[in-house]
Every structure is written in C-alpha cells, then in structure tokens.
C-alpha positions as CSV (number, residue, x, y, z in Angstrom):
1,X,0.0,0.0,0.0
2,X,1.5,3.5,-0.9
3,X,-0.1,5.8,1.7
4,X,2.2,8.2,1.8
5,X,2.4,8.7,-2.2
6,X,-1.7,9.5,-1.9
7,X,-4.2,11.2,0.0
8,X,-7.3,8.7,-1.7
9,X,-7.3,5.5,0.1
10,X,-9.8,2.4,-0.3
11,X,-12.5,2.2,2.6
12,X,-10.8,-1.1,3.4
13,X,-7.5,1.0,3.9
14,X,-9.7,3.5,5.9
15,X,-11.0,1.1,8.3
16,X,-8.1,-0.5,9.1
17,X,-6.0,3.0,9.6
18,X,-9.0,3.9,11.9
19,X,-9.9,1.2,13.7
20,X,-7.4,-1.8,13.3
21,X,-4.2,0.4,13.9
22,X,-5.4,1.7,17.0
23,X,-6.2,-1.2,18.6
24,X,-2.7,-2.6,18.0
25,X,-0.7,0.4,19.3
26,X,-2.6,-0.3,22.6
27,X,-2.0,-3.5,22.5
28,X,1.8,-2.8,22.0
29,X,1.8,-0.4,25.3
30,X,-0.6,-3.6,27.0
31,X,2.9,-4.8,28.5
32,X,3.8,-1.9,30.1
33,X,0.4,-0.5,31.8
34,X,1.5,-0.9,34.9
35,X,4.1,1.9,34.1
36,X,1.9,4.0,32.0
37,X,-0.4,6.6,32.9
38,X,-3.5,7.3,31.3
39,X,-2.3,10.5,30.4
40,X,0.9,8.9,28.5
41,X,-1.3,6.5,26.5
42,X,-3.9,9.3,25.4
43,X,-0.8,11.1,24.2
44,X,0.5,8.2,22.1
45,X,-2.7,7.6,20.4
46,X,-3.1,11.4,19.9
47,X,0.2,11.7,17.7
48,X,-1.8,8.8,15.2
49,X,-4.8,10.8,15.3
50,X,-3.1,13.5,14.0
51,X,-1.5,11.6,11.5
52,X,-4.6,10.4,10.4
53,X,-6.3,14.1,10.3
54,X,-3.5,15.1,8.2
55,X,-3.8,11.8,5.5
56,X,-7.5,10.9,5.4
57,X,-9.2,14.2,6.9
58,X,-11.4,15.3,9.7
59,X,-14.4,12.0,9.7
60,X,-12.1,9.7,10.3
61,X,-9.9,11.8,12.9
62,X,-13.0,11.6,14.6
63,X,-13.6,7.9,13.9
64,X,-9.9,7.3,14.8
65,X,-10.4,9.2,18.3
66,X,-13.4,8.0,19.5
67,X,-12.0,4.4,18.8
68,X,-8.9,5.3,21.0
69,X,-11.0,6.8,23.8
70,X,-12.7,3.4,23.7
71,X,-9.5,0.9,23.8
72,X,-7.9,3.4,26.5
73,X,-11.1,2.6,29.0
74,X,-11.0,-1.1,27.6
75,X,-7.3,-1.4,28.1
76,X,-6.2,0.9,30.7
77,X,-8.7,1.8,33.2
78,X,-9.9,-0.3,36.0
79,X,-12.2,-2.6,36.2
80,X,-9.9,-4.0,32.9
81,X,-12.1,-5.3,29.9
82,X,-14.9,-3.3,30.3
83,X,-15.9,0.2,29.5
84,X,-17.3,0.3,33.0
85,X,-15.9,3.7,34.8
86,X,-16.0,3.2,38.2
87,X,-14.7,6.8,38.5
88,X,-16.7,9.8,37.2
89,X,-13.5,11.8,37.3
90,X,-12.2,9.7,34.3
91,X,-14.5,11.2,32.2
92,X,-12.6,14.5,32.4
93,X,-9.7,12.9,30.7
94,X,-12.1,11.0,28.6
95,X,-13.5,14.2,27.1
96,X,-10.3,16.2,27.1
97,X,-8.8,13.4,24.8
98,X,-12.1,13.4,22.6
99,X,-12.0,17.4,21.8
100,X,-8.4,17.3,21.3
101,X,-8.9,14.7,19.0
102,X,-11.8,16.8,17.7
103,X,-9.9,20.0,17.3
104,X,-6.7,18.3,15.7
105,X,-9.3,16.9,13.4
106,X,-11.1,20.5,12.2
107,X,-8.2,22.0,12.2
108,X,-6.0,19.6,9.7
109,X,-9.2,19.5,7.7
110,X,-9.4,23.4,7.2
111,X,-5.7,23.2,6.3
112,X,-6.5,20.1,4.0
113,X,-9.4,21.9,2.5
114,X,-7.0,25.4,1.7
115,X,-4.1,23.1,0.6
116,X,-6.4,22.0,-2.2
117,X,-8.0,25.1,-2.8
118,X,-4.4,26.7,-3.2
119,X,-3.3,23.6,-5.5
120,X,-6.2,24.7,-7.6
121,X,-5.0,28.2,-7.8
122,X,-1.4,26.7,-8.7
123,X,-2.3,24.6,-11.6
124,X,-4.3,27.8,-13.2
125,X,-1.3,29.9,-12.8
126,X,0.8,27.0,-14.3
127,X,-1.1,26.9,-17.3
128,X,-0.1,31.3,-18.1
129,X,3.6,30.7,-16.7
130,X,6.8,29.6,-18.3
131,X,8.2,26.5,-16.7
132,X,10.6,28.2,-14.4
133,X,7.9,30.3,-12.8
134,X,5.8,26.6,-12.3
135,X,8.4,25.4,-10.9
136,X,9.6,27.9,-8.6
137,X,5.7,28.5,-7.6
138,X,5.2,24.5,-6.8
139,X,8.4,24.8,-5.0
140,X,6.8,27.5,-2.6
141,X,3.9,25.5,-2.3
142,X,5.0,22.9,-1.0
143,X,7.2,24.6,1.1
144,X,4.3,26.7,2.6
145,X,2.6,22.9,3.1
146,X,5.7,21.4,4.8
147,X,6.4,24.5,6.9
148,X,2.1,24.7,8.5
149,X,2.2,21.1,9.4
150,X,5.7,21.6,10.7
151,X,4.2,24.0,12.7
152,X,1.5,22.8,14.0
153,X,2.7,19.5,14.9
154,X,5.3,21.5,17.1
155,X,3.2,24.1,18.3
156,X,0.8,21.7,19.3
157,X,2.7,19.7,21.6
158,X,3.3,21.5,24.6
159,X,-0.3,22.3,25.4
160,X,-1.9,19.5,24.5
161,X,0.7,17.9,26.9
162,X,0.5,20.8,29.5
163,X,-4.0,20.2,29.1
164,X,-3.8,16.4,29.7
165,X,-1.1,16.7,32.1
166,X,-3.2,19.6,34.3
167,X,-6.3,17.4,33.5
168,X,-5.2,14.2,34.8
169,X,-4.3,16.0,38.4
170,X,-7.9,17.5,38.9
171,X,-9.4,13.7,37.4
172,X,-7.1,11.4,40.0
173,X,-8.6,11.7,43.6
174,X,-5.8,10.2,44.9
175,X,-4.2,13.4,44.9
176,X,-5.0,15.7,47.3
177,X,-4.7,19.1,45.9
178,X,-5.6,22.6,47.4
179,X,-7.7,25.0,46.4
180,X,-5.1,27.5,45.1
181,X,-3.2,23.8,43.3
182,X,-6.8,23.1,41.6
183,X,-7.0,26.9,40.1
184,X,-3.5,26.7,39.2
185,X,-3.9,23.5,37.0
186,X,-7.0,24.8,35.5
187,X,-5.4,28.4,34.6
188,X,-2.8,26.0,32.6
189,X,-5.8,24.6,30.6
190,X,-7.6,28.1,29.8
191,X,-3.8,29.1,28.8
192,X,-2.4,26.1,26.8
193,X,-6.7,26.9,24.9
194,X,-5.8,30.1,24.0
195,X,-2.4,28.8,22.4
196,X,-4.0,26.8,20.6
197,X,-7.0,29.3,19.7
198,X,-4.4,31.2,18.0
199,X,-2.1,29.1,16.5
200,X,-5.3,28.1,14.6
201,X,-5.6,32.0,13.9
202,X,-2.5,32.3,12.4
203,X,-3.3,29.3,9.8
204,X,-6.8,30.6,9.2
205,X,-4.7,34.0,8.0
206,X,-2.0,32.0,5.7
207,X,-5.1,30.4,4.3
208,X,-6.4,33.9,4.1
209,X,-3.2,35.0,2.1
210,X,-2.6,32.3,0.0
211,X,-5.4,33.4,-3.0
212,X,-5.1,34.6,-6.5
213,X,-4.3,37.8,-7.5
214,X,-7.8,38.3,-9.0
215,X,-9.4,38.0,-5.7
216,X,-7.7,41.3,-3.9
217,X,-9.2,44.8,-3.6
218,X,-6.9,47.4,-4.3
219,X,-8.2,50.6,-3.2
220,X,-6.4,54.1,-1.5
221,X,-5.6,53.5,2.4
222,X,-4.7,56.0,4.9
223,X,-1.8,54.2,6.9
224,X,-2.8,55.6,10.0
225,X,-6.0,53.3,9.5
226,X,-3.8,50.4,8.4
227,X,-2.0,50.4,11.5
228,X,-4.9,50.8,13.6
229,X,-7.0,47.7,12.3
230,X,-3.8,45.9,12.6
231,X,-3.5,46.7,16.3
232,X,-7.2,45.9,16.7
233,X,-6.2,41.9,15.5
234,X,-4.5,41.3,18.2
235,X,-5.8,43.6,20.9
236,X,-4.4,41.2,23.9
237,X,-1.4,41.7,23.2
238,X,-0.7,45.3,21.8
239,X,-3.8,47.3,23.1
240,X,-2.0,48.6,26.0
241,X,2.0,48.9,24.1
242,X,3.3,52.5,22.8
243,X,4.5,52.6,19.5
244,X,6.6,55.2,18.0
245,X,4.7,56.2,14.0
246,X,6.8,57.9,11.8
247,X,5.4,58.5,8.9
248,X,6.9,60.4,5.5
249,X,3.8,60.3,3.4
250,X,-0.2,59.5,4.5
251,X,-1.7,57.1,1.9
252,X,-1.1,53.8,0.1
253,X,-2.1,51.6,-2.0
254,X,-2.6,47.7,-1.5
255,X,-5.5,45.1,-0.4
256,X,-6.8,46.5,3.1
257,X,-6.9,43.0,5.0
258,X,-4.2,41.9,3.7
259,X,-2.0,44.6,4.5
260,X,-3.5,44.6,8.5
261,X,-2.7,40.9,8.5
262,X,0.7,41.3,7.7
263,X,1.4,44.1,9.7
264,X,-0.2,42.5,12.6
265,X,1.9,39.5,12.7
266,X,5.0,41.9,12.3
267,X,4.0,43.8,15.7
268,X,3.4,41.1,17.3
269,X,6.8,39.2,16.5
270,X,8.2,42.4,17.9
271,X,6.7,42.8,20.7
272,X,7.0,39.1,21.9
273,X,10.5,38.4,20.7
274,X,12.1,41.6,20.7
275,X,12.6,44.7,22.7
276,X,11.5,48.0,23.4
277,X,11.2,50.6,21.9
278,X,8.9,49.2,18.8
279,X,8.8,51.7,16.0
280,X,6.2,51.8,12.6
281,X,7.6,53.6,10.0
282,X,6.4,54.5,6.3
283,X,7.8,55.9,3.6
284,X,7.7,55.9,-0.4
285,X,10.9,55.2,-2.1
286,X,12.3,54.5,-5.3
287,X,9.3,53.8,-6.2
288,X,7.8,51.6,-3.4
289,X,6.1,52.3,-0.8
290,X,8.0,50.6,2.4
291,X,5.9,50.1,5.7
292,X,8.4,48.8,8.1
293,X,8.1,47.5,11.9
294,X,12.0,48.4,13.9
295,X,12.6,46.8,17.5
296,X,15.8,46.7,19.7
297,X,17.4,43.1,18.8
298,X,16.4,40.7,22.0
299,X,19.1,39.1,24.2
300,X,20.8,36.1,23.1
301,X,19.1,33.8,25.4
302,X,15.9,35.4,23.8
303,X,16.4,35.5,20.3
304,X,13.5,35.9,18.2
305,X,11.8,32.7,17.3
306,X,10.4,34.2,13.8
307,X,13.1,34.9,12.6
308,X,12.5,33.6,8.5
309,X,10.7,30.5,9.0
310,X,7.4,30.8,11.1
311,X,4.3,31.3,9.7
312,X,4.2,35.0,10.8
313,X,7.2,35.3,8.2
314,X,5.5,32.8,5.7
315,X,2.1,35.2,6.0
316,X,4.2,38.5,5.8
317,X,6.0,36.4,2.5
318,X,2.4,35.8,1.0
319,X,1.3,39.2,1.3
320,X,4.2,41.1,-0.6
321,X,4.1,38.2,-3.6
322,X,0.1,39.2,-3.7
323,X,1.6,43.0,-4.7
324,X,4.8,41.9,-6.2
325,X,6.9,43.2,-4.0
326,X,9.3,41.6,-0.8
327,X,9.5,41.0,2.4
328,X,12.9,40.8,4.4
329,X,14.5,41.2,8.0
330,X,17.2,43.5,8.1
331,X,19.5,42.9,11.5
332,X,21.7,45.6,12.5
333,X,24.2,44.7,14.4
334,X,26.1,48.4,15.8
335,X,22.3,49.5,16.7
336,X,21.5,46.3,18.1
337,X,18.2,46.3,15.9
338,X,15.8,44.2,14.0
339,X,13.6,45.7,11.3
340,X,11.1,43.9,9.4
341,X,10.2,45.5,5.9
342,X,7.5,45.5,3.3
343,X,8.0,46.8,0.3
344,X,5.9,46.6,-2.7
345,X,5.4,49.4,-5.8
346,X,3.4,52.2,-6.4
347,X,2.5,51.0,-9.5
348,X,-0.5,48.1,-9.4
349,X,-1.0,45.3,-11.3
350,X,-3.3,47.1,-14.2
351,X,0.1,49.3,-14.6
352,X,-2.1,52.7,-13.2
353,X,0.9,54.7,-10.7
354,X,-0.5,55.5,-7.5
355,X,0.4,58.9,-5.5
C-alpha cells in the first residue's frame, strides 16, 4: 500500500487505519500498563490521530479518536475489559482526549481543504507561466505545506501535553490538591486553549493570504488606519503597548486586510520576541512604498523565534508576492536592531501609478 504517495485511500484502507491500527498500538503499550499513565497513553494515540487528520481528513480523525478513547477505558482503566468507569473523574480525561482529537481533526481539515484550494489556484497559474515560474511556484507550495504542518505538529505539543497533564491532576482523587493547586492546574488549561486558539488563527490568516491575484481589492488607504486595524487583530497583546509612527507620506495603496494581516503578525513578532522601543515607519521610495516594523534586537538567550521561517514570516511572505513586492528582516548589528520591511510598488497590477 503507498499511503504516503496518496491522499485517496480504499474504505478497506480506511477502516483499518482507523480502527485496526489503534487497537494494536494499545496492544503494544498492553505490557507496560503498569508503568503508563493514562495520560501517557492518550498522548501516544493522539500523535496517530493526527496523522490520520493530516492523511484521510477530519471524519475519520473523529472515527480514529473516539475508537482510542474506547481501547484506552477497555485497556487501561480499572475494572480492565470493560468500558465500566467506576470513576466519574475519568470522564474529564475522557472528554479532554475526545475534543483534542476533535480540534486536531477540524483544524487539519481546514488546512487540508486550503491546501487543495491553493493547488487549484497553482495549476491555473501553471497553465499562463513559463516552466521556471511553475516550478519555482510549486516549489513554494509545498514549502508553505511542509512548513504549517511543521508547525503545527510543534506548536501543538506542549499544550496538548500541558492540558492532559493539568487534567489528569484534577481527574485522579488520589491526589489531594488545594484550592489554590486546583485553580492553578485549570489556569494551565484556559492558557495552553488560548495557544492553541491562536495558533489556529494564524493558519486561518495563511489560508487567508494564499489566494489569487484576482481575488484582492486594491483601493487608496490611509496608513494611520492600516496600523490601527492591525492593532485591533491582536488587541491582547498590543492594546495597552506605545509605539513610535513615523510617517513620511499619508496614503497607500494595497488590499486592506491583507495589508493589516501582515502588519499584525509583524507587531506582534516584535513585541513578543524583541525589545522596546517598537517603531512603525512608512515611507515611499524609489518607487515603493515601504511600511516597516523596527525593535531593539532581543538578548541572546531570547532571540527571536520568527526569525524567516514561522508562519508570521511565511504570512508576511504571501502578502508582498500578492503586490509583487518583498518582504525581508534586516538585522543591525552596531544598533542592536531588528527591522522587518515591506516593500511593494506604487505601481498596481493594471500598470495605473498611485500617489
């Protein structure tokens, strides 16, 4: 069977993927129960439902986690061989497992369902551009694929560990925890939520990116109102910061949302992996216009984690191919900054110069 050379597989395939594999990766931990957790073998069986999320889609995710939850009460909960829970505080980790199995499922479907949509988009540009362009398109594609589900396996991990983990204390009543231990633990899982609440942002707005040309409104903005609605998409985080604006010239022109996506993720790279003071600066130059986001460089042991291969970067990336123009991170080593920079041309797509 080649089921890694194809995302179509026979029901047969299906069945045994979702049901039949499961069962014998429980099986294989069978030996060991008596040093396993329940929490340990919920995460084991998550890692294949994620697999199967990312190769056969969201049903069977489902399908796959349900059938886990069942074999993990079979397996590894006393009374053993029976889906009898003597312990109603089982059910927590019970439903924990099935909604992360949920979530992992919608969310590798979404990206499934964009990864097809943007394949479509790919083989219609294929057909107007000269082999090298195909090529060096595909090869962005399927770096852009390789780099989300990079990221989201990775991302993913720590809370979903840190949710079971905090879980499993308030579930076992052999543990005798305080009142301040049991707000603790569940301020971990409203945390390690919101992670992953917006790690599925940020692939909802490469999804958002990643369209055809034909699809953007270009239109006149006032930067000032640029920057605004891109504070306003992440609110949290950079409602209550100061930012120095220095701007050279009041309008530009570009796709709105597009523009506030990318300019979001740029202030928030800065603010979270950088220093203060965080500076937005726009100019028009050689004819571009150049919106640009300039932070103190952060501390060695806190050097920025998107630094030119996380999806705030990959987003910032899609934008500026969307208006032909670039996006780069410029370090400067004697001032000890970081600047990220887009810059794309006054001229649009239809040829008409703007300002």
């Amino acid at each position: 069977m080649k089921l890694l050379q194809s995302g179509r597989y026979a029901m047969w395939q299906l069945l045994l993927l979702a049901l039949v594999v499961p069962l014998l990766i429980a099986l294989a931990l069978l030996p060991a129960r008596a040093l396993l957790t329940t929490t340990d073998v919920a995460m084991l069986q998550l890692l294949w439902v994620t697999w199967i999320a990312q190769q056969a889609g969201q049903r069977w995710a489902i399908i796959t986690t349900i059938n886990s939850v069942l074999l993990l009460d079979f397996l590894f909960v006393a009374p053993y061989y029976t889906l009898y829970v003597h312990q109603v505080d089982y059910l927590i980790t019970f439903i924990v497992m099935l909604l992360l199995g949920i979530f992992i499922g919608r969310l590798s479907g979404r990206l499934r369902v964009e990864l097809a949509r943007a394949k479509k988009h790919m083989r219609q540009r294929q057909l107007l551009a000269g082999k090298t362009r195909q090529a060096r398109m595909q090869a962005e594609l399927e770096h852009s694929r390789a780099m989300m589900l990079r990221s989201i396996s990775h991302d993913l991990r720590t809370p979903l560990a840190t949710i079971m983990g905090a879980s499993s204390m308030l579930a076992d009543k052999e543990l005798q925890l305080s009142e301040a231990e049991v707000h603790e633990q569940a301020s971990n899982i409203y945390r390690q939520s919101s992670l992953l609440s917006e790690h599925f942002d940020k692939v909802m707005e490469l999804s958002r990116v990643q369209q055809p040309q034909s699809t953007m409104q270009l239109e006149s903005l006032a930067v000032t109102d640029v920057i605004s609605a891109a504070i306003a998409r992440r609110t949290a985080l950079l409602a209550t910061q100061s930012f120095d604006v220095q701007l050279s010239t009041a309008d530009c022109f570009a796709d709105a949302t597009l523009l506030e996506i990318a300019l979001a993720n740029m202030l928030e790279n800065a603010v979270k992996h950088g220093g203060a003071p965080v500076s937005i600066g726009f100019t028009r130059q050689n004819g571009h216009f150049m919106l640009s986001v300039c932070n103190a460089a952060a501390p060695k042991r806190n050097v920025q984690r998107d630094s030119g291969t996380g999806l705030g970067t990959a987003i910032c990336k899609a934008v500026m191919h969307l208006h032909n123009g670039d996006f780069s991170l410029l370090h400067d080593t004697e001032q000890a900054t970081v600047t990220a920079l887009l810059r794309w041309p006054l001229t649009s797509n239809n040829g008409v110069q703007h300002g």
